[in-house]
C-alpha positions as CSV (number, residue, x, y, z in Angstrom):
1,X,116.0,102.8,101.8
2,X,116.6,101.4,105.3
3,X,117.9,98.0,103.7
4,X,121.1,99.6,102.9
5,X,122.0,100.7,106.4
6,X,125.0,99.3,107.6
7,X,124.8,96.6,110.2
8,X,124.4,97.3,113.7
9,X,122.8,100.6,113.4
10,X,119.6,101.9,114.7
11,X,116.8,102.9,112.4
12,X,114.8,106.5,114.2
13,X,112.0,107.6,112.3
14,X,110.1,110.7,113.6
15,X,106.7,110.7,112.2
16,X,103.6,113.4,113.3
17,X,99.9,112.0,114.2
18,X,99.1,111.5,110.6
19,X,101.2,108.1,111.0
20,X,99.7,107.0,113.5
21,X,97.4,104.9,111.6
22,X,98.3,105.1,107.9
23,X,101.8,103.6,108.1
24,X,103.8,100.6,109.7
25,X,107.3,99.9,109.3
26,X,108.9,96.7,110.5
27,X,111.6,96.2,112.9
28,X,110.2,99.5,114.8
29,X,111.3,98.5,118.9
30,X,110.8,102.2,119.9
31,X,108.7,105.1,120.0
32,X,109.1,108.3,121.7
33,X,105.3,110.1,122.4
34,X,106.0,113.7,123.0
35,X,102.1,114.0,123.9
36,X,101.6,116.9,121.3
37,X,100.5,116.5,117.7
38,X,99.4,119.2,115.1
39,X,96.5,120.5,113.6
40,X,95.2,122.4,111.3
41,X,93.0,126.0,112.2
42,X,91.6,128.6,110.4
43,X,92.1,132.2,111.9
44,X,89.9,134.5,110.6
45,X,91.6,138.2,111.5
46,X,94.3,137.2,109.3
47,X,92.9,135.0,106.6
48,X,95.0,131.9,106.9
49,X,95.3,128.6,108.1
50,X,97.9,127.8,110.6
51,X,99.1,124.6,112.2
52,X,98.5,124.6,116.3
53,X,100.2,122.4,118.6
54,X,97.7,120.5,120.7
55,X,97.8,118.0,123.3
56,X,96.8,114.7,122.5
57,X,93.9,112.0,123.1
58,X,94.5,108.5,124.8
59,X,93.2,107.3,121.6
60,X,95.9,108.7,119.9
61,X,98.6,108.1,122.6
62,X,97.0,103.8,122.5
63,X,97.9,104.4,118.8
64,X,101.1,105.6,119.3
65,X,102.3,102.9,121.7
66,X,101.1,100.3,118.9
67,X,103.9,101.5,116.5
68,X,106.4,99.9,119.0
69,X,106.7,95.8,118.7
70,X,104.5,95.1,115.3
71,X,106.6,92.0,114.8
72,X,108.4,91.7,118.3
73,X,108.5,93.4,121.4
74,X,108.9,96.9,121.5
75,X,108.3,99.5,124.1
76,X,107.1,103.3,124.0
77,X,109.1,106.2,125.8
78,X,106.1,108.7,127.2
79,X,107.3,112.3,127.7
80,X,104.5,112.8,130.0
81,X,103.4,112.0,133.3
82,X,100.9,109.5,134.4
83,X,98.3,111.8,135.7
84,X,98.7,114.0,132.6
85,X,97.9,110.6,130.4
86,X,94.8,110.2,132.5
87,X,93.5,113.7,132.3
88,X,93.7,113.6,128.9
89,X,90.4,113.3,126.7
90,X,89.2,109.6,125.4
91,X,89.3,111.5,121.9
92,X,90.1,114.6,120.1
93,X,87.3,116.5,118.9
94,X,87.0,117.1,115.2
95,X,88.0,121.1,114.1
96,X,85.7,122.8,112.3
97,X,86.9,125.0,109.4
C-alpha cells in the first residue's frame, strides 16, 4: 500500500499500544507518544465493557521510542514532560476482568 505513494511524501501511521510490539514498518523516522493508551474494563452497574484511557508505563513509552529508526535514525516526539515520564510506573499492571 505505501509503495504506491508518490515520491517525496511522508508516510504517518497512527497506531494504539497494541502495536507497540506486534508490528514494524520500515522507513518509520517518527513517532509521536501522546503518553495515553487504551484498555479494556469491565463495569459491573451497567454490564459492559468499556475502553478507558490510561496513562502509560516507561516500558511502554521505551517501546514506543523503538518504532522510530528500525533501519536508520529516527527520533520520538513525547507529548509529555520529563518529570511526568519519570513518575510514571516501570510497568502497567495487568486488569482483571
Amino acid at each position: 500500500m505505501f509503495n504506491r505513494l508518490p515520491t517525496g511524501t511522508r508516510k504517518i501511521i497512527l497506531a494504539t499500544n497494541i502495536a507497540e510490539t506486534s508490528i514494524t514498518i520500515s522507513n518509520i523516522k517518527y513517532v509521536v507518544d501522546t503518553g495515553f493508551y487504551k484498555t479494556k474494563s469491565y463495569v459491573p452497574k451497567s454490564g459492559i465493557d468499556v475502553l478507558e484511557v490510561s496513562r502509560i508505563s516507561k516500558n511502554n513509552a521505551v517501546q514506543r521510542a523503538g518504532r522510530a529508526g528500525r533501519d536508520s535514525k529516527g527520533k520520538c516526539f513525547r507529548l509529555y514532560t520529563e518529570k511526568c515520564f519519570d513518575e510514571m510506573k516501570k510497568e502497567n499492571v495487568p486488569v482483571k476482568l
